[in-house]
Gaussian input, Z-matrix of N, CA and C with variables (Angstrom, degrees):
# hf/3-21g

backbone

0 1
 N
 C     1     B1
 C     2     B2     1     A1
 N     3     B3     2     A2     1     D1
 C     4     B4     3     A3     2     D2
 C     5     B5     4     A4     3     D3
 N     6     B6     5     A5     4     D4
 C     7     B7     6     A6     5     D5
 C     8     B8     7     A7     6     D6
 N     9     B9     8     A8     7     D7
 C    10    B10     9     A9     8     D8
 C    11    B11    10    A10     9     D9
 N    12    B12    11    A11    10    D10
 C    13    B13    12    A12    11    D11
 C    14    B14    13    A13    12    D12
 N    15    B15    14    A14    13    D13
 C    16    B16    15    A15    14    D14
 C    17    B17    16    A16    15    D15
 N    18    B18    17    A17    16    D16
 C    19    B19    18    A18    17    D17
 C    20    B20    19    A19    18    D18
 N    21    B21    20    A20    19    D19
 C    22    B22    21    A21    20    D20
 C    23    B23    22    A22    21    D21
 N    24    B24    23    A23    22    D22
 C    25    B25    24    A24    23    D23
 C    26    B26    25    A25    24    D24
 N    27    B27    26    A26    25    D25
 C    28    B28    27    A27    26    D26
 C    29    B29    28    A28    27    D27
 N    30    B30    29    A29    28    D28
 C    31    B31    30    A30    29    D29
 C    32    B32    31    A31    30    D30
 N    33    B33    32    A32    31    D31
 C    34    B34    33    A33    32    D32
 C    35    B35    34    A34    33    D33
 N    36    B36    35    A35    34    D34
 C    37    B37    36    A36    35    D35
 C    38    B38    37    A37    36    D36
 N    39    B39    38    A38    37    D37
 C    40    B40    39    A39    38    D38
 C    41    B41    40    A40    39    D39
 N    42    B42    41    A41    40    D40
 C    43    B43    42    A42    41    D41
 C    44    B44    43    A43    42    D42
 N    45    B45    44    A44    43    D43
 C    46    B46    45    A45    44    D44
 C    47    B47    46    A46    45    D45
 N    48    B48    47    A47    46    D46
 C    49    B49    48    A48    47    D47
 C    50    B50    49    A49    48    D48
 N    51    B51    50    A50    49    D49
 C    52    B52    51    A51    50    D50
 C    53    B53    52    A52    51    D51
 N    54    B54    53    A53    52    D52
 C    55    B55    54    A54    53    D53
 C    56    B56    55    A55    54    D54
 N    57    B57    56    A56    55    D55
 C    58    B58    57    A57    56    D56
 C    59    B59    58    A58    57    D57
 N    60    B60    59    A59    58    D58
 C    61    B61    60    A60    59    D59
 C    62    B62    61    A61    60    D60
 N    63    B63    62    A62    61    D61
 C    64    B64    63    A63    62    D62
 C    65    B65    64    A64    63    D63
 N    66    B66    65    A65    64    D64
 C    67    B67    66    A66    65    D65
 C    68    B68    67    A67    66    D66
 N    69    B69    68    A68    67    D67
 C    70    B70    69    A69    68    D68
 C    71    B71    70    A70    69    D69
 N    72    B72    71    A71    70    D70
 C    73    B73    72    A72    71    D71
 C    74    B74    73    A73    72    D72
 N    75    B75    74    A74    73    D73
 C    76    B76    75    A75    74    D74
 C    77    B77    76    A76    75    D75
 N    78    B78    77    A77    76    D76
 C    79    B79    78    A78    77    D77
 C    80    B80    79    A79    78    D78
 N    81    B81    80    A80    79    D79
 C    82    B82    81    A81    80    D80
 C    83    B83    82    A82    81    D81
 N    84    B84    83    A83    82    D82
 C    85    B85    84    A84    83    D83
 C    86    B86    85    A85    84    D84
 N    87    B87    86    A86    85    D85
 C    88    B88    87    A87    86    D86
 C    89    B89    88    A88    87    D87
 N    90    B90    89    A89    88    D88
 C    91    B91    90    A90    89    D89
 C    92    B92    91    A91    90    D90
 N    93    B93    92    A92    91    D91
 C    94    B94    93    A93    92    D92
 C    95    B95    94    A94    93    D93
 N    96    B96    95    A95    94    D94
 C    97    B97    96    A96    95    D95
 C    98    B98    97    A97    96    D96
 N    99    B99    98    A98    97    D97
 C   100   B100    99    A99    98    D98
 C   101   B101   100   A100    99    D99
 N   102   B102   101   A101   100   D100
 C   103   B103   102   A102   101   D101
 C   104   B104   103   A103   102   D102
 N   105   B105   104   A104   103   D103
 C   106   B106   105   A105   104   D104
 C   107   B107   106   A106   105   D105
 N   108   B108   107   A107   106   D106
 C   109   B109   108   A108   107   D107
 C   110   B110   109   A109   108   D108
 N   111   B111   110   A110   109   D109
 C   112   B112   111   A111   110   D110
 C   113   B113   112   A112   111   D111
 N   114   B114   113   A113   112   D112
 C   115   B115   114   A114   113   D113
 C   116   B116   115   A115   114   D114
 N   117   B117   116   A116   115   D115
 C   118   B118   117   A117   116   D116
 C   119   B119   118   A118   117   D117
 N   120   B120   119   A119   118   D118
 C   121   B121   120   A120   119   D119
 C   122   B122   121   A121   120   D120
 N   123   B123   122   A122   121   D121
 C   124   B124   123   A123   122   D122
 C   125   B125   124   A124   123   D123
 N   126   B126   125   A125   124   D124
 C   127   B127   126   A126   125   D125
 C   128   B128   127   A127   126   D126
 N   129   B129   128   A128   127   D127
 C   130   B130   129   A129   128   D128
 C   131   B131   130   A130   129   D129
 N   132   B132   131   A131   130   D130
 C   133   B133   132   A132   131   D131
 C   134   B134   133   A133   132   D132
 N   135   B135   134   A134   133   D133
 C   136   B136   135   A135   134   D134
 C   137   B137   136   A136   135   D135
 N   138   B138   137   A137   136   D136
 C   139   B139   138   A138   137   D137
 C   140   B140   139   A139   138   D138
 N   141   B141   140   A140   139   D139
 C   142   B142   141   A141   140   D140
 C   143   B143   142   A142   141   D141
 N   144   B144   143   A143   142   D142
 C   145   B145   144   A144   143   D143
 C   146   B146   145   A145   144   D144
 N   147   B147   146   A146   145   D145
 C   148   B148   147   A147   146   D146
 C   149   B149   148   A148   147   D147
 N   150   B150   149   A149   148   D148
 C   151   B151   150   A150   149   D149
 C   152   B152   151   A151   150   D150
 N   153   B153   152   A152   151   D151
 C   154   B154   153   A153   152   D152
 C   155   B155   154   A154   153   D153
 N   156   B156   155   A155   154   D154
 C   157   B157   156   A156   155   D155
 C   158   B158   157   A157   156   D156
 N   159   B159   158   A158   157   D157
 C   160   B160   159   A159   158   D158
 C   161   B161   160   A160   159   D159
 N   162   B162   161   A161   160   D160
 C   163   B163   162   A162   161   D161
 C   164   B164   163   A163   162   D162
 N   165   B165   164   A164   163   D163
 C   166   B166   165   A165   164   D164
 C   167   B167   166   A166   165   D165
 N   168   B168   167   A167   166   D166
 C   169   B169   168   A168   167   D167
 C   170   B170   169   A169   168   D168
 N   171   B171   170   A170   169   D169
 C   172   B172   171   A171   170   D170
 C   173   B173   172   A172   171   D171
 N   174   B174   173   A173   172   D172
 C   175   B175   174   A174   173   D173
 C   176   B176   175   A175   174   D174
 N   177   B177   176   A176   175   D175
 C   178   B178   177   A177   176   D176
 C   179   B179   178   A178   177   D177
 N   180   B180   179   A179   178   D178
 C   181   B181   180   A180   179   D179
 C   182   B182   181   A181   180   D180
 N   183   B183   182   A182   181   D181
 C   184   B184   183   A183   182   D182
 C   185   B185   184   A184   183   D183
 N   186   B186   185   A185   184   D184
 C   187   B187   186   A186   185   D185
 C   188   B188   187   A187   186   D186
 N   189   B189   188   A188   187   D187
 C   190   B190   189   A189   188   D188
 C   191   B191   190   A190   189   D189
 N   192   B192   191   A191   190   D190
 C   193   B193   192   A192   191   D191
 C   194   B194   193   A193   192   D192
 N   195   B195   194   A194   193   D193
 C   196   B196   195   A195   194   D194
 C   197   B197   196   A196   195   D195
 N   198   B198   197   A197   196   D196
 C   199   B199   198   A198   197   D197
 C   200   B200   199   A199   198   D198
 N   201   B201   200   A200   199   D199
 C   202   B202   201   A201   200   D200
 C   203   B203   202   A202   201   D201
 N   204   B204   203   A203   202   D202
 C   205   B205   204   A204   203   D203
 C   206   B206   205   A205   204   D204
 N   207   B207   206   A206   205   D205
 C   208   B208   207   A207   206   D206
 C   209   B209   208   A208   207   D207
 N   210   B210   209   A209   208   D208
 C   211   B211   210   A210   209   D209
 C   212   B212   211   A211   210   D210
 N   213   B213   212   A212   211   D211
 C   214   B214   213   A213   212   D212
 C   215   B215   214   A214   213   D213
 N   216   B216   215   A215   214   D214
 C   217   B217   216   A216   215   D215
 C   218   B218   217   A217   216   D216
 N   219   B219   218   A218   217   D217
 C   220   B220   219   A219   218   D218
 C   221   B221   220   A220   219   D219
 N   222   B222   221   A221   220   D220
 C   223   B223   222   A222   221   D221
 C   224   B224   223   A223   222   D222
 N   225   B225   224   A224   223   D223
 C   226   B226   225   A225   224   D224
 C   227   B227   226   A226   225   D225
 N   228   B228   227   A227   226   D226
 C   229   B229   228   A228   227   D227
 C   230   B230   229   A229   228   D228
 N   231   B231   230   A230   229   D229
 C   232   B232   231   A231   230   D230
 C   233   B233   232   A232   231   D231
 N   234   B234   233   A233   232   D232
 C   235   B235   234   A234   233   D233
 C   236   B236   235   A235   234   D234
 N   237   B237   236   A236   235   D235
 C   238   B238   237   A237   236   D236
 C   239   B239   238   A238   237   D237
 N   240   B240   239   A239   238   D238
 C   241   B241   240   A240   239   D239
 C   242   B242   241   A241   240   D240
 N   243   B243   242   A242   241   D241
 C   244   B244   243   A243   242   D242
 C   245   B245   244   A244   243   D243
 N   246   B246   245   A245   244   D244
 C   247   B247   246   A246   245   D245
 C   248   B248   247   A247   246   D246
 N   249   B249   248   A248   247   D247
 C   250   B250   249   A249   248   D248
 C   251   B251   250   A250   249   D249
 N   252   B252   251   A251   250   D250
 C   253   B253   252   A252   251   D251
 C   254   B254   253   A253   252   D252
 N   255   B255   254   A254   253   D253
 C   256   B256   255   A255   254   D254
 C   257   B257   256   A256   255   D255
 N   258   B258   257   A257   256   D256
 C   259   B259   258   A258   257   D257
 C   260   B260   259   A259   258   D258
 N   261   B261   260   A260   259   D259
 C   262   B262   261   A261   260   D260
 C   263   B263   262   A262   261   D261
 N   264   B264   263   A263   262   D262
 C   265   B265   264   A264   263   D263
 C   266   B266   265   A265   264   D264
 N   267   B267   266   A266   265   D265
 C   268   B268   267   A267   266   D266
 C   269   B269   268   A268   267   D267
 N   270   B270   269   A269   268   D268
 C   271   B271   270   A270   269   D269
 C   272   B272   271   A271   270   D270
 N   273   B273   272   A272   271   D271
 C   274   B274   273   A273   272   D272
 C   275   B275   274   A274   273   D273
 N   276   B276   275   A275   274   D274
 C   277   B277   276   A276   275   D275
 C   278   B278   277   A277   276   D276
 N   279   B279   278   A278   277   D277
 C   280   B280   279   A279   278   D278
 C   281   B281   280   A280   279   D279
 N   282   B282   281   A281   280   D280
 C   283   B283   282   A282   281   D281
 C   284   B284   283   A283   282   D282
 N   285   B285   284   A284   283   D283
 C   286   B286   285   A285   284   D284
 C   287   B287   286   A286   285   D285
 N   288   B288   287   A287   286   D286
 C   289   B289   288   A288   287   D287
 C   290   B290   289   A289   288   D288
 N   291   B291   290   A290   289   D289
 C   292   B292   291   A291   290   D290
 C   293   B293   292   A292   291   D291
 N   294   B294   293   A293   292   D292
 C   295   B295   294   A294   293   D293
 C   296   B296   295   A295   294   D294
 N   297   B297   296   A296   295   D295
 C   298   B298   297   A297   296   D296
 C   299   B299   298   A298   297   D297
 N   300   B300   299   A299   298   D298
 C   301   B301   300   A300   299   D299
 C   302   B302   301   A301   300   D300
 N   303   B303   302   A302   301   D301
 C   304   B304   303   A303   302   D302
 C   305   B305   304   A304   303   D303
 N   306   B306   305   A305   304   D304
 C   307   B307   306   A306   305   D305
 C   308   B308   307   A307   306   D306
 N   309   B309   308   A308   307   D307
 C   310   B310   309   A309   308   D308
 C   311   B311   310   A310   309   D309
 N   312   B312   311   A311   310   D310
 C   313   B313   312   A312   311   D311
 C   314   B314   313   A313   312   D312

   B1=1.4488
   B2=1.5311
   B3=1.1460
   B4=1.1457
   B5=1.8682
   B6=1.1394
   B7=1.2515
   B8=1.7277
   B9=1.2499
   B10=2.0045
   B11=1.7631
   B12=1.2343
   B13=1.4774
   B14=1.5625
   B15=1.4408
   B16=1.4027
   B17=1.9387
   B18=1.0612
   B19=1.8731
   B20=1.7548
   B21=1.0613
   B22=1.0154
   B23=1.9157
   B24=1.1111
   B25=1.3669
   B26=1.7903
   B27=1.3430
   B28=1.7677
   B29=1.5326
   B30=0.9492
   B31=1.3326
   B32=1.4782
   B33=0.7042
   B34=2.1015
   B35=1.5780
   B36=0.5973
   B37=2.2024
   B38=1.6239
   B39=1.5392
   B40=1.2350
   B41=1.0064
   B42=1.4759
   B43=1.3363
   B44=1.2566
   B45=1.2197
   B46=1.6930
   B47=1.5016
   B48=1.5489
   B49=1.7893
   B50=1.5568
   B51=1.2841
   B52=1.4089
   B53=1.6764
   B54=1.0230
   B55=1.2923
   B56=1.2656
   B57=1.4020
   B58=1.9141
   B59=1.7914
   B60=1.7123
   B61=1.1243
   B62=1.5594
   B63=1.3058
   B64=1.5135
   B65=1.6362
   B66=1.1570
   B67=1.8138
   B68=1.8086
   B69=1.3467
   B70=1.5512
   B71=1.3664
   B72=1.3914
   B73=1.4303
   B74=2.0133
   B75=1.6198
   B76=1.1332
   B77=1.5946
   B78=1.4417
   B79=1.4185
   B80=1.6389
   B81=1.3836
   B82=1.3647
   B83=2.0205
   B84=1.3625
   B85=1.3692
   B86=1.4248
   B87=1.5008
   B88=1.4887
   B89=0.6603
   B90=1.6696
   B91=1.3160
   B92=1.9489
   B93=1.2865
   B94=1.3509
   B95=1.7849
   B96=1.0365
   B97=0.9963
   B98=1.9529
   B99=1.4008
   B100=1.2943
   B101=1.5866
   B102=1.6094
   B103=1.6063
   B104=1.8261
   B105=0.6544
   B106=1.5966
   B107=1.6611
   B108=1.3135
   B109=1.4006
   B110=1.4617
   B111=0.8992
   B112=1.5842
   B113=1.2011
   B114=1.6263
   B115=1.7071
   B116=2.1961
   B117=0.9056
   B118=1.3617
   B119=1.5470
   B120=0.9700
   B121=1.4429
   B122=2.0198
   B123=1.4244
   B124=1.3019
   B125=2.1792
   B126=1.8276
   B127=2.0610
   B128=1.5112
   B129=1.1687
   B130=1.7008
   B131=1.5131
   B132=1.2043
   B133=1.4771
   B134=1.8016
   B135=0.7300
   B136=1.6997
   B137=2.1028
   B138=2.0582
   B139=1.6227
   B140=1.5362
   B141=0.9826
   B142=1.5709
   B143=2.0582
   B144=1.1805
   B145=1.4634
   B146=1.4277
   B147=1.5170
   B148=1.2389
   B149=1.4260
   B150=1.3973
   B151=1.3831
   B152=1.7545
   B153=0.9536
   B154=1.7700
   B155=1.1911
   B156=1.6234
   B157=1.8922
   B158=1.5635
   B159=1.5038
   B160=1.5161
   B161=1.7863
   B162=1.1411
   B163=0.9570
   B164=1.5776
   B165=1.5325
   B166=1.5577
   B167=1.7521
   B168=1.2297
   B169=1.3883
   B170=1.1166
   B171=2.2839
   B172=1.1163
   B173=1.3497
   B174=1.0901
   B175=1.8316
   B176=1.3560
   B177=1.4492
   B178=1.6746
   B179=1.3873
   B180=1.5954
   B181=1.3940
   B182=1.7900
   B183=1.1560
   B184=1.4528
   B185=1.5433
   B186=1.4276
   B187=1.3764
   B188=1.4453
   B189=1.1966
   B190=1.6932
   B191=1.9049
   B192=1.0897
   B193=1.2050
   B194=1.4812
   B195=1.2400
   B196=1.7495
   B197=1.3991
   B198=0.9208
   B199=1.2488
   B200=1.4298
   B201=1.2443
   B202=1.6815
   B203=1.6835
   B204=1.6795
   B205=1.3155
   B206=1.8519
   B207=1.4796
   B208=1.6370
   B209=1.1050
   B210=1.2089
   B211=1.1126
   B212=1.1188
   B213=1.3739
   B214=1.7473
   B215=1.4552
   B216=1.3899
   B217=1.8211
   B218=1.5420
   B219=1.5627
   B220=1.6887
   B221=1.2048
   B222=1.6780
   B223=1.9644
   B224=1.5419
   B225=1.4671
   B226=1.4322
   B227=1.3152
   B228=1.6852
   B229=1.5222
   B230=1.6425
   B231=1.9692
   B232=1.7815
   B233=1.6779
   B234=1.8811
   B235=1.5847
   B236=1.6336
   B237=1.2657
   B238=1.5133
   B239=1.5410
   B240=1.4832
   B241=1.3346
   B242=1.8197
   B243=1.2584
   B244=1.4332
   B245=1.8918
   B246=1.6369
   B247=1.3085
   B248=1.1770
   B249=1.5180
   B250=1.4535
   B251=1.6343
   B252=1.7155
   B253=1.7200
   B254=0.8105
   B255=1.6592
   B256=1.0891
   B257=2.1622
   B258=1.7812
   B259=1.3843
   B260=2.0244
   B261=1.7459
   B262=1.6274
   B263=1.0444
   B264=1.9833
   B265=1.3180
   B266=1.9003
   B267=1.3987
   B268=1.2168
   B269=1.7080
   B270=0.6429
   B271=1.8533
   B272=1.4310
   B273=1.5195
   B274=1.8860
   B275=1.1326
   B276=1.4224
   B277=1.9529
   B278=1.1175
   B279=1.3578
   B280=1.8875
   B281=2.1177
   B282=1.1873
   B283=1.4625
   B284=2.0854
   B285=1.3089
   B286=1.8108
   B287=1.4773
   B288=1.4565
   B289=1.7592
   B290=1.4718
   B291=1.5049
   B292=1.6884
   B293=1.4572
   B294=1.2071
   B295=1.8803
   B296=1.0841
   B297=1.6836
   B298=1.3335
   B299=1.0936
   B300=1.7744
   B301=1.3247
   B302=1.7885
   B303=1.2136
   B304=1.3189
   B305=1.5490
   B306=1.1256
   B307=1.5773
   B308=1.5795
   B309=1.2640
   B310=1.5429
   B311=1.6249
   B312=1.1878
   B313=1.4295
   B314=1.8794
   A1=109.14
   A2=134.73
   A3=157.27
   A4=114.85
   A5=120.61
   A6=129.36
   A7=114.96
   A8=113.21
   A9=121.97
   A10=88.61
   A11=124.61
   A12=151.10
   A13=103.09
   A14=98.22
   A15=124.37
   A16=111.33
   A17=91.75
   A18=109.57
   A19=109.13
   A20=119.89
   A21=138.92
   A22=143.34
   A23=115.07
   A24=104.27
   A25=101.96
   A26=98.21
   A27=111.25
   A28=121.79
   A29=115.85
   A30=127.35
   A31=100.35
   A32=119.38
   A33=112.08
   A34=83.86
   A35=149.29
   A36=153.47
   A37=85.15
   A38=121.99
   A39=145.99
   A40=129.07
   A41=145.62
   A42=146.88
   A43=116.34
   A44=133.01
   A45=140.38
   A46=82.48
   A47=88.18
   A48=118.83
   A49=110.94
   A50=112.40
   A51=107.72
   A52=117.62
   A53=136.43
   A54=155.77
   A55=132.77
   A56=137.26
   A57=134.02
   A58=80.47
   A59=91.92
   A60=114.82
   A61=121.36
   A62=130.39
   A63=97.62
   A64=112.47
   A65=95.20
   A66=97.20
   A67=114.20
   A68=104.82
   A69=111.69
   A70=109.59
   A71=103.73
   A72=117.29
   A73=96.46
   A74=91.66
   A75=123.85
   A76=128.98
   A77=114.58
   A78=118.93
   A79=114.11
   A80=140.27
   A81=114.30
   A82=99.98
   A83=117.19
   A84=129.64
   A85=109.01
   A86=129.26
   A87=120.13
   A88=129.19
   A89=116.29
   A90=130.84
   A91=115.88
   A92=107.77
   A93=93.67
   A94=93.83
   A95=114.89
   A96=117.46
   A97=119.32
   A98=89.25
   A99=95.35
   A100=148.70
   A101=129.73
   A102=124.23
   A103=75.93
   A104=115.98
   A105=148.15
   A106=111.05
   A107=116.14
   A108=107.19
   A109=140.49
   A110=112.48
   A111=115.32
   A112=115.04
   A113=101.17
   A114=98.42
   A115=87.67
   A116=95.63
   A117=115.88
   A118=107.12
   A119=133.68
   A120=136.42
   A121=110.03
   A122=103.04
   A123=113.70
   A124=117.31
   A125=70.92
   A126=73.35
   A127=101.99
   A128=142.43
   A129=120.88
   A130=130.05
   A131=111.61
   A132=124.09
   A133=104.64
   A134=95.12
   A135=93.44
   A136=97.58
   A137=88.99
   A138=76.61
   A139=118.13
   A140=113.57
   A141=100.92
   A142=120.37
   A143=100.23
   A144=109.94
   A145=114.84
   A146=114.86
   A147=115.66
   A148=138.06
   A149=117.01
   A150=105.58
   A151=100.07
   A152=133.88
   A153=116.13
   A154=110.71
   A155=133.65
   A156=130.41
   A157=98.80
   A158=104.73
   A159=104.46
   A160=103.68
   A161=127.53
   A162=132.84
   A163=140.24
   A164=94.15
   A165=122.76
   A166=85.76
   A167=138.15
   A168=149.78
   A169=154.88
   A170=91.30
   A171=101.92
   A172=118.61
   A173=112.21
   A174=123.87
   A175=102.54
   A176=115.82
   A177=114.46
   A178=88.31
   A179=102.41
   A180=109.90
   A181=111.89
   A182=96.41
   A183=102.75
   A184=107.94
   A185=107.76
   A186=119.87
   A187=122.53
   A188=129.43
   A189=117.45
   A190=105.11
   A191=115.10
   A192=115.12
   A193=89.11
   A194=137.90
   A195=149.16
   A196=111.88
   A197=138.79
   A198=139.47
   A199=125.16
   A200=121.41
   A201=126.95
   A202=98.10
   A203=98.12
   A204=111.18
   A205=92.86
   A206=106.76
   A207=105.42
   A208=120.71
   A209=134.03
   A210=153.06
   A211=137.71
   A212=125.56
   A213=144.78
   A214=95.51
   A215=114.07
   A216=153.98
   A217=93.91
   A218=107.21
   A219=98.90
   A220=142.43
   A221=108.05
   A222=102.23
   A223=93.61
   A224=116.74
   A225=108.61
   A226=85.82
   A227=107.50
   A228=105.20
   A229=125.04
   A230=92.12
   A231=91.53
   A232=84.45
   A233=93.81
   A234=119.56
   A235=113.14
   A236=91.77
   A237=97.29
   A238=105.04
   A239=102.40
   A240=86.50
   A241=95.02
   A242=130.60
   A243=128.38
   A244=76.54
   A245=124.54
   A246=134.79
   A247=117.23
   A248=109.18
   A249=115.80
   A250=121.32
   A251=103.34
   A252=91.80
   A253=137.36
   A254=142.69
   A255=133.35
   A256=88.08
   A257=99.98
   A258=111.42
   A259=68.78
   A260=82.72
   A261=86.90
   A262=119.07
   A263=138.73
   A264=114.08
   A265=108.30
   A266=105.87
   A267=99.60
   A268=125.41
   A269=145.73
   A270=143.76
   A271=101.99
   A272=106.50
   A273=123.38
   A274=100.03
   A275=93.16
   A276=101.30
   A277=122.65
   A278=104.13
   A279=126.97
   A280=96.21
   A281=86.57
   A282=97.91
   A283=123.79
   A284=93.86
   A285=79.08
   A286=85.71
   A287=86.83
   A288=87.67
   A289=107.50
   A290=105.77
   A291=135.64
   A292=108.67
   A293=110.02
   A294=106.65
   A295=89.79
   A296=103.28
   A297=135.00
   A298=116.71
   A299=110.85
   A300=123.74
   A301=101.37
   A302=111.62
   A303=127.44
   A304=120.46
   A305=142.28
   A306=115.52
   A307=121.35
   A308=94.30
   A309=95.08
   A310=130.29
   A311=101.87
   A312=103.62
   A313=114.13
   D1=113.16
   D2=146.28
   D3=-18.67
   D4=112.03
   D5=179.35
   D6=-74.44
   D7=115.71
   D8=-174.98
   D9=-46.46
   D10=143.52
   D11=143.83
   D12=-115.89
   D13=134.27
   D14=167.50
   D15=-125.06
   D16=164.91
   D17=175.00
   D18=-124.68
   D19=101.86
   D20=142.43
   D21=-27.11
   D22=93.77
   D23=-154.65
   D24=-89.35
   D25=-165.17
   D26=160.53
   D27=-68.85
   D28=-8.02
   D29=179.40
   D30=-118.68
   D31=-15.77
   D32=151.77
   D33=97.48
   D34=-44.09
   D35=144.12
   D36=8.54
   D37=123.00
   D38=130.29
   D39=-43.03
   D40=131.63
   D41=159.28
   D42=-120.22
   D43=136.23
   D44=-162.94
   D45=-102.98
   D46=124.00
   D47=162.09
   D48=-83.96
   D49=105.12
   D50=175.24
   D51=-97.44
   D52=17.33
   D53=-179.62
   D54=-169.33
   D55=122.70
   D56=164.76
   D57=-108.43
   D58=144.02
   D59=158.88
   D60=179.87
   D61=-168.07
   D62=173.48
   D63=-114.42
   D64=146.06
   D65=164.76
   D66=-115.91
   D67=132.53
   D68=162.73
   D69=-99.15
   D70=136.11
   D71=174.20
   D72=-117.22
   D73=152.65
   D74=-167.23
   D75=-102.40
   D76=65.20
   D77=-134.50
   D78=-70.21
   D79=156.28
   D80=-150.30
   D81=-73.64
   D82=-13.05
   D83=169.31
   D84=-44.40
   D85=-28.68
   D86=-132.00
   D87=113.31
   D88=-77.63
   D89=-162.66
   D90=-45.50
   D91=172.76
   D92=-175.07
   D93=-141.38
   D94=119.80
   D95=175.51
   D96=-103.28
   D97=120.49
   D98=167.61
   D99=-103.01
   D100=112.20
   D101=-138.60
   D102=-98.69
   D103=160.95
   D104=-179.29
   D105=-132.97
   D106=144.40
   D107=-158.63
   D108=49.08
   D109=16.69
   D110=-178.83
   D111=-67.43
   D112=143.90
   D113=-162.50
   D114=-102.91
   D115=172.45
   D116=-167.70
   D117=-124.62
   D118=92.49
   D119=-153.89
   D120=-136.17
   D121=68.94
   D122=171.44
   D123=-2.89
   D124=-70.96
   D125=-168.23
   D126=-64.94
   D127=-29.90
   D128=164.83
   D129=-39.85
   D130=125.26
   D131=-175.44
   D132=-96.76
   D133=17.10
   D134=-169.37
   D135=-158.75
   D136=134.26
   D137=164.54
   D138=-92.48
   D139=136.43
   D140=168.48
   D141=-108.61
   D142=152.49
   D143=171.11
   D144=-115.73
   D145=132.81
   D146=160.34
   D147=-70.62
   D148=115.32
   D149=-163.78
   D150=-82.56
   D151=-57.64
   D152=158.13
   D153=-4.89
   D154=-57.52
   D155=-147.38
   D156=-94.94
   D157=-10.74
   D158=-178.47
   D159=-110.78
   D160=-1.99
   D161=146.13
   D162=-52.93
   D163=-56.70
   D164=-170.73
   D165=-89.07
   D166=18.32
   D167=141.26
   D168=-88.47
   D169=-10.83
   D170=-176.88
   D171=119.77
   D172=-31.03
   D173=-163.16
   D174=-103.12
   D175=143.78
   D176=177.88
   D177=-139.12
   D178=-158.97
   D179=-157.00
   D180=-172.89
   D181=122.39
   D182=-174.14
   D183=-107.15
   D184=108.37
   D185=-166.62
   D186=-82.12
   D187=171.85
   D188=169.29
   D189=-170.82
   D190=175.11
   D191=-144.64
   D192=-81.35
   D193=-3.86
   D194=-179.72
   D195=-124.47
   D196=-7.36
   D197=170.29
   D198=170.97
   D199=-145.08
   D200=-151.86
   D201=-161.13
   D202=147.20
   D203=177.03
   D204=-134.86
   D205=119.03
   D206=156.59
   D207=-94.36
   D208=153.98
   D209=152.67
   D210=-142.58
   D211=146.76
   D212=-154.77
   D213=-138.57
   D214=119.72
   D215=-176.31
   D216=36.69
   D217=65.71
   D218=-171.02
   D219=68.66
   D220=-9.48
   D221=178.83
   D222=-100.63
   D223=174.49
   D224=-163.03
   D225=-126.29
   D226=116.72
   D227=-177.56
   D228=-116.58
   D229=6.17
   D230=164.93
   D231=-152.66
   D232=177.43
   D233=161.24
   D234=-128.80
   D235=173.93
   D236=168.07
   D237=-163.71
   D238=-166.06
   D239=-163.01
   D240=-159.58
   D241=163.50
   D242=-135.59
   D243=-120.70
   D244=112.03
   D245=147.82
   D246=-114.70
   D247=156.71
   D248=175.74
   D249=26.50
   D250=50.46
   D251=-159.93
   D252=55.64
   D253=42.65
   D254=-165.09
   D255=175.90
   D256=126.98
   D257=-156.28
   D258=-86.07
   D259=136.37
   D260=154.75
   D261=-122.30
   D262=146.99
   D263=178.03
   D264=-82.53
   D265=171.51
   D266=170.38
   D267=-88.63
   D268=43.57
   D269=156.43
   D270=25.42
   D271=149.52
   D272=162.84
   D273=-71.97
   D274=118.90
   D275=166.47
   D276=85.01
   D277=3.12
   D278=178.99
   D279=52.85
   D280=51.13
   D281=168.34
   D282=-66.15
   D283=120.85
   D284=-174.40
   D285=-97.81
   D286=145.49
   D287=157.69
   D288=-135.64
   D289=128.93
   D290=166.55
   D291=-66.96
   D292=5.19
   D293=172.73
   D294=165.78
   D295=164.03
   D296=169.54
   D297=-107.90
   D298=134.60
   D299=-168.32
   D300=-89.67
   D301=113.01
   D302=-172.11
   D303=-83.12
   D304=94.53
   D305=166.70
   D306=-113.62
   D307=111.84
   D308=172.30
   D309=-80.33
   D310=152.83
   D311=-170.60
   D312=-96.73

C-alpha cells in the first residue's frame, strides 16, 4: 500500500498528490524539456516549475522586469514572460495545457 504525499503551499493548505511521473514540455525554441518527478496534483489550477530542481540541473535564468531567459551550459533554450504576476514559460505553438500527461513507471 502506497503511502498519501501531499504539497504544501504558502498558506500551509495541503494538497493530495495523486501521481509522480515525468512530463516533457515542448519549449516554443524546440527544445524539450524534461521534469522528472512531477507530482500530479488535481486541485491545482496552475502548473508550476521549480526553479531550484531546474537549477540543481544545470539551467539558470536571466530575469527582467517582463520576462525570463533560460539557459543550459550557456545556449538559450527557452523564454517566458512575466503575467498576472506569475513568470510563464513560453510552449511550441503557445500550447495551453489543462493537465499534465503523466506516465508512471
Amino acid at each position: 500500500m502506497e503511502s498519501e504525499q501531499f504539497i504544501y503551499s504558502g498558506s500551509k493548505m495541503s494538497s493530495h498528490v495523486k501521481a509522480i511521473g515525468m512530463c516533457s514540455l515542448v519549449l516554443r525554441s524546440g527544445f524539450i524539456l524534461h521534469l522528472e518527478k512531477t507530482f500530479y496534483v488535481p486541485s491545482f489550477c496552475k502548473n508550476l516549475i521549480s526553479i531550484l530542481r531546474l537549477a540543481l540541473l544545470g539551467f539558470y535564468f536571466n530575469f527582467s522586469d517582463s520576462g525570463f531567459t533560460l539557459l543550459n551550459k550557456s545556449e538559450t533554450v527557452g523564454f517566458g514572460e512575466l503575467r498576472d504576476g506569475i513568470y510563464s514559460i513560453n510552449l511550441q505553438n503557445n500550447a495551453t495545457y489543462n493537465f499534465v500527461h503523466v506516465s508512471t513507471g
